[in-house]
C-alpha positions in Angstrom: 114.9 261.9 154.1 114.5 258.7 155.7 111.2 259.3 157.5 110.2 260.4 153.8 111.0 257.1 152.4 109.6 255.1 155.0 106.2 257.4 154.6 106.0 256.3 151.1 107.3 252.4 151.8 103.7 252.5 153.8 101.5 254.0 151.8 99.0 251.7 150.6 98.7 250.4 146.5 95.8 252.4 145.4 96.6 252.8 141.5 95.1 250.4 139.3 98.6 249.8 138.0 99.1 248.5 141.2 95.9 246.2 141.3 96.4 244.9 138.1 100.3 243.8 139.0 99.1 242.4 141.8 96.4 240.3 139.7 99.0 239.2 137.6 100.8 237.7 140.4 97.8 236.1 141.1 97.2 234.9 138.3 100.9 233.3 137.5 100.6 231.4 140.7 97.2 229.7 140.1 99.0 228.5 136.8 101.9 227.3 138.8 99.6 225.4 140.9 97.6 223.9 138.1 100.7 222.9 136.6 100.2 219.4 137.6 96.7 219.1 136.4 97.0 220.7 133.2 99.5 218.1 132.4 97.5 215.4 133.8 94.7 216.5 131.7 96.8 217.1 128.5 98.1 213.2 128.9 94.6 212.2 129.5 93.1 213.9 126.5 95.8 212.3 123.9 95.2 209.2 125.4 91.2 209.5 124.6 91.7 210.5 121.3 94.3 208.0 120.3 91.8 205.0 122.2 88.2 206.6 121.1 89.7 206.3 117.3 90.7 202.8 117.6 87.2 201.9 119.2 85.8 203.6 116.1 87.8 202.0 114.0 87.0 198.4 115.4 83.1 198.6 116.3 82.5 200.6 113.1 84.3 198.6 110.4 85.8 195.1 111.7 82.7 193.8 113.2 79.4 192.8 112.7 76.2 195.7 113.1 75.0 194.7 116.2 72.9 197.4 118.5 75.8 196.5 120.9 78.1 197.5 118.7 76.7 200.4 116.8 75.7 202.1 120.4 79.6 201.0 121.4 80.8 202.9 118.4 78.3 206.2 118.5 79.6 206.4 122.3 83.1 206.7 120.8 82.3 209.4 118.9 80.8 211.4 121.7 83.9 210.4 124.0 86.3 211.1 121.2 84.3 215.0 121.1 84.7 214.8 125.2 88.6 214.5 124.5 89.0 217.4 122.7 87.1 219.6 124.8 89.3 218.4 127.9 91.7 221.4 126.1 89.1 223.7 126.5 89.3 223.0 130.2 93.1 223.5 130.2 92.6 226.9 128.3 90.4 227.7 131.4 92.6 226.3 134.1 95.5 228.2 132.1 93.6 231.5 132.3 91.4 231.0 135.7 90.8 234.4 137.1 91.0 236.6 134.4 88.1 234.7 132.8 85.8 237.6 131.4 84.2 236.4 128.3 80.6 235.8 128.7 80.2 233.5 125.6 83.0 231.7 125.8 81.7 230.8 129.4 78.5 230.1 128.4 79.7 228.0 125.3 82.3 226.1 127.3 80.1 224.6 129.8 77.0 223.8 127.6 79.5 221.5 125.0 80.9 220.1 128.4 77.3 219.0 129.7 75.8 218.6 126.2 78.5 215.8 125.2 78.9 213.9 128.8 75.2 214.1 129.6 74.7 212.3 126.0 77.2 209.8 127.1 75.4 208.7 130.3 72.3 208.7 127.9 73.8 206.3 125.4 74.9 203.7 128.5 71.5 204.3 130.0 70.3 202.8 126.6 72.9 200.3 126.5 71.9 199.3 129.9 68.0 198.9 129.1 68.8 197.3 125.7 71.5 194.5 127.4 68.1 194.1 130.1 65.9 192.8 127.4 68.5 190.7 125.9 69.1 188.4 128.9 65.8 188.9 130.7 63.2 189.5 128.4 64.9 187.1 125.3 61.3 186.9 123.9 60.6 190.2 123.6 60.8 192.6 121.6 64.5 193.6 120.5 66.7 197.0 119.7 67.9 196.5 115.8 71.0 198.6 115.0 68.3 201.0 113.0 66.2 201.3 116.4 69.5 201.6 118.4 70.5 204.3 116.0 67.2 206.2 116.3 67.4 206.1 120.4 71.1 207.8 120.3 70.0 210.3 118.1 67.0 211.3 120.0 69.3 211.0 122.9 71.4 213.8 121.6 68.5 215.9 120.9 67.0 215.3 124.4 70.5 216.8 125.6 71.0 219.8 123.7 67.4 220.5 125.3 67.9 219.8 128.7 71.3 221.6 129.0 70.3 224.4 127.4 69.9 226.2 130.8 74.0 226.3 131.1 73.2 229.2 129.0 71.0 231.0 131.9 72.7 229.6 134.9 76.5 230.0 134.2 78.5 233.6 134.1 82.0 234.8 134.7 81.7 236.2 138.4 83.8 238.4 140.5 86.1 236.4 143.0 88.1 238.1 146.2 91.7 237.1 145.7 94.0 237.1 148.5 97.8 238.7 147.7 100.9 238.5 149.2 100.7 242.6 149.6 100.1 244.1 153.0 98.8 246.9 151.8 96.3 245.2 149.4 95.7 241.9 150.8 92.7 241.3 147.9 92.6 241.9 144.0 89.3 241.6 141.9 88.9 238.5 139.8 86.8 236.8 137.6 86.3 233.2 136.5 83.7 231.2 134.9 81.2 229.3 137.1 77.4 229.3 138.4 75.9 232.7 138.7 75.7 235.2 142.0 73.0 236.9 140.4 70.4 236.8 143.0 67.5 237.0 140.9 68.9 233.7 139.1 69.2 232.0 142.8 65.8 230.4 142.6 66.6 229.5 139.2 69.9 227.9 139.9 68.5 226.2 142.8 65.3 224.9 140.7 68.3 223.4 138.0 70.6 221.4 140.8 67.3 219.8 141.8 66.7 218.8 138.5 70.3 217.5 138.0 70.1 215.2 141.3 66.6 213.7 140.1 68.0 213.0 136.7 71.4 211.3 138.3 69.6 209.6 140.5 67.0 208.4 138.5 69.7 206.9 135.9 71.9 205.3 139.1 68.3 203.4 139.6 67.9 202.5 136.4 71.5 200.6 136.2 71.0 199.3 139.6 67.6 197.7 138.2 69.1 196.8 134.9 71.6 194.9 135.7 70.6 193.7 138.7 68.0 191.6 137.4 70.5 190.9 134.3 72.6 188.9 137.4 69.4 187.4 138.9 68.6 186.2 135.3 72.1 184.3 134.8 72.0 183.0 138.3 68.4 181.3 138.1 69.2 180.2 134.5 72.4 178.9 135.6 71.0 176.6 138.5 68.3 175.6 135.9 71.3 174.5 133.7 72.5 172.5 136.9 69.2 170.9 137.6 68.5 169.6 134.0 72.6 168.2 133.6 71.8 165.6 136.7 68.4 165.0 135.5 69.3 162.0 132.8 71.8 160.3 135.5 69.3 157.7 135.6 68.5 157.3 132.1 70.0 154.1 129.9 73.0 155.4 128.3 71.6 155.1 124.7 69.3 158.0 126.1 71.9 160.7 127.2 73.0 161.6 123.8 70.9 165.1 123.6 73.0 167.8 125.4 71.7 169.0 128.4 74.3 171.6 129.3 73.2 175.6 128.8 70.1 176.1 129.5 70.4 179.5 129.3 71.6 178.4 125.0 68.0 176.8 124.6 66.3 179.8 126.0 67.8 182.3 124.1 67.0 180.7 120.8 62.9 180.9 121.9 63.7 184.8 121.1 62.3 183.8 117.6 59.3 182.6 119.4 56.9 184.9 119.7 54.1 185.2 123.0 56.2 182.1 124.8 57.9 182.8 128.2 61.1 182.2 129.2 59.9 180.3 132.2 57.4 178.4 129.9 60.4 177.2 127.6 62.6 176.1 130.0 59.8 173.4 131.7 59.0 172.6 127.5 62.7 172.0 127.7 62.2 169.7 131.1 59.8 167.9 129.5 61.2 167.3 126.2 64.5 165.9 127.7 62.6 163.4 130.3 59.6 162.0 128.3 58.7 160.7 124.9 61.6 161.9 123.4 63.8 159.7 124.7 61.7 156.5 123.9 62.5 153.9 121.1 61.0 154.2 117.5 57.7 152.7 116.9 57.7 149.1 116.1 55.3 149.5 113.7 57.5 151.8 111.4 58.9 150.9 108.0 62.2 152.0 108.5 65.2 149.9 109.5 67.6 150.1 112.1 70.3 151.0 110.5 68.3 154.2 109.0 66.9 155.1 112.4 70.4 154.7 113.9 71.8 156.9 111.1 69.0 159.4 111.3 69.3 159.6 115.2 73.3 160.1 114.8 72.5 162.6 112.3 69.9 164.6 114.5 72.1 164.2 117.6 75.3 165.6 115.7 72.9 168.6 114.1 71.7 169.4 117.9 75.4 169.4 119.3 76.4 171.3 116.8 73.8 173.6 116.9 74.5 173.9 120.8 78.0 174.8 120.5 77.2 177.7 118.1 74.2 178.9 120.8 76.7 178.6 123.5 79.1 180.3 121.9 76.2 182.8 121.4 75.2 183.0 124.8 78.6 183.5 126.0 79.5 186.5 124.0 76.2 187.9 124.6 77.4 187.6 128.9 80.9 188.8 128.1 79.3 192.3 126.4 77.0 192.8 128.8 80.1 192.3 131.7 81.7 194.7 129.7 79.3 197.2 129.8 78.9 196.8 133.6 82.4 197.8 133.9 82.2 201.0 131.5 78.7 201.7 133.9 80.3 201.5 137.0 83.8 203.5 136.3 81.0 206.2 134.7 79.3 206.2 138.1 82.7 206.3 139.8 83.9 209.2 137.7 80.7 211.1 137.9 80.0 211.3 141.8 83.3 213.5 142.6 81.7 216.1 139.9 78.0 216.2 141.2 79.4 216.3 144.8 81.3 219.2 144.0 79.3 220.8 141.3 76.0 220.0 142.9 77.2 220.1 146.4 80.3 222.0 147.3 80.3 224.3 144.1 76.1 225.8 144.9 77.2 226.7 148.2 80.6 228.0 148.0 80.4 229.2 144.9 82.1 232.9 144.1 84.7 232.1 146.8 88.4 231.6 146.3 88.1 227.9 147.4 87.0 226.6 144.3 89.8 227.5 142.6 91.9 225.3 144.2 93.2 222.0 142.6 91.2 219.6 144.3 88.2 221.7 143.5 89.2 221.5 139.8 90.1 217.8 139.8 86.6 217.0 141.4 85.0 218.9 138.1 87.4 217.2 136.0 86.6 214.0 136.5 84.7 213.0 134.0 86.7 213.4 131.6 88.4 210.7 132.5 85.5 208.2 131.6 85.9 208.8 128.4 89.4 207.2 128.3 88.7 204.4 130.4 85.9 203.4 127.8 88.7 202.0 125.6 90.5 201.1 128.1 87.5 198.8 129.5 86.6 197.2 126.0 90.5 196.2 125.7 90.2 194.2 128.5 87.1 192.4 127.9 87.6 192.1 124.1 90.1 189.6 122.9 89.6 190.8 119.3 89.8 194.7 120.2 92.8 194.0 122.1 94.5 192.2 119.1 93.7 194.9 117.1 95.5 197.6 119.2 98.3 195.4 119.6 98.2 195.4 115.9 98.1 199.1 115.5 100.7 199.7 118.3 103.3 197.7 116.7 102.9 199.3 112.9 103.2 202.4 114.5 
């Protein structure tokens, strides 16, 4: 009797009874281990959702229709959609590998891509636009209609270009390893690239795509801004230059401002076919020639009307340079702002096209990309879209008033 029990202790799991129990072990501790993300992610989403409608709220109906600011507010929308689909990425972490549905694959991953690739589009535009602002001042400008046009045909350009999610994503079969001796590996499934191997020159064809596109938008910040800090810098020693210039001058001839530089030369933006190098030297000129001289002796008017009109043009021009450098300023602090939100979107990003473009096309269909650092890599940029709100807080007095302001009615 006991050699008969033993026998059958032994005899290997064969039944799909068996299989599927064994799946279902499986299965409960890839949830266990998930726990901690799926909770992670859950916090992260409410926080997006609860800081994307704020930004709305503020860019779209307590300030003035800038680009800036219509761009700021059309991002929050698509990061507010972002947030919400961080549950369908819990749904997924929740069921893992018993994720058979073909649509609901397919679906998933092309409202992920759609949505975040728009995003990066929207900053790439942000970026350009912020470029012409401080670097090309006489140019030719974004208005909010423009700005509006350029996010919409954004989105468009998006649905387009991920629509190949549709041809290179699947549920595939995954070896799972068991604690059974008998059956050390149960059949799964889970949604990610496709093993079909007609599709692998396809797949490969789309990753190369992906790293062209990345890295040609990683350039295009880099040049952006880049030149936006060049721009500052030379203006800023320009400023410098021009302040010590009219040390020698008789003090009746230092009342002009000569401060902000950079304040003078972004009001020739209404100027149009004249340089910003060509201003500043008009500027040079201006404050060290004629300008400065005494009235003509031949003139009618007395001194006590020239000194009234002189006090009166001098107050008009200080004034007038306080509200341009108050301009100029704001114009420096949105464009800081918007460095930030670029670079935490390049931080967020590179962990997912490492493992998505990397890891993930060469070790994909294998058991190692379920694990939690796998899954963390891919869900990393989610978490751009609640830094956004995050970001403008800091650099926004007014936002952050405004939060404060919600936060304490609530």
């Amino acid at each position: 009797m006991q050699d008969v029990s033993k026998e059958l202790i032994s005899t290997p799991f064969t039944s799909l009874s068996d299989q599927e129990t064994l799946l279902q072990e499986a299965h409960r501790r890839k949830i266990i281990e998930h726990v901690p993300l799926i909770v992670a992610l859950f916090i992260i989403a409410v926080t997006g959702i609860i800081g994307n409608i704020l930004t709305i709220s503020f860019y779209g109906y307590r300030v003035k229709r800038t680009p800036t600011f219509v761009m700021i507010k059309l991002l929050a929308i698509i990061d507010l959609i972002v947030c919400f689909l961080i549950f369908t990425t819990i749904a997924d972490l929740c069921i893992n590998i018993k994720f058979t549905s073909t649509i609901l694959c397919k679906w998933m991953y092309f409202l992920d891509h759609w949505f975040m690739h728009t995003s990066v589009m929207i900053l790439w535009i942000i970026s350009i636009h912020r470029y012409r602002r401080i670097c090309r001042p006489v140019g030719r400008q974004f208005t909010v209609k423009s700005a509006t046009v350029a996010v919409i045909l954004s989105t468009v350009f998006s649905i387009i270009y991920c629509s190949h999610i549709f041809i290179i994503y699947d549920p595939v079969k995954v070896n799972i390893s068991t604690s059974d001796v008998a059956i050390s590996e149960v059949i799964g499934h889970y949604c990610t690239n496709t093993d079909d191997p007609n599709l692998k020159d396809v797949l490969v064809t789309f990753h190369a795509i992906d790293v062209v596109s990345v890295s040609f938008c990683f350039i295009t910040f880099l040049f952006t801004y880049g030149n936006i800090w060049r721009t500052v810098r030379r203006h800023n020693r320009k400023a410098e230059t021009i302040q010590t210039a009219p040390s020698s001058l008789p003090p009746r001839q230092r009342t002009l401002p000569f401060k902000h530089i950079a304040i003078q030369i972004s009001n020739a933006s209404t100027k149009e076919h004249f340089s910003t190098d060509q201003f500043t030297s008009q500027l040079q000129s201006d404050y060290t020639t004629d300008s400065f001289s005494k009235p003509d002796t031949g003139s009618v008017e007395t001194p006590a009307t020239i000194e009234r009109g002189t006090l009166h043009t001098s107050t008009r021009k200080i004034k007038k340079s306080s509200q341009s450098s108050t301009r100029v300023t704001r114009e420096r602090k949105i464009t800081l702002m918007m460095f930030a939100v670029t670079v935490a979107l390049v931080i967020c990003f590179t962990p997912y096209f490492i493992a998505s473009v990397g890891i993930r096309a060469v070790s994909a269909t294998t058991e190692d990309e379920l694990n939690t650092g796998m899954e963390l890599a891919l869900s990393f940029p989610f978490l751009n879209s609640v830094i956004n709100p995050i970001i403008f807080c800091v650099f926004n007095s007014k936002y952050r008033g405004f939060v404060k302001k919600k936060i304490i009615r609530c």
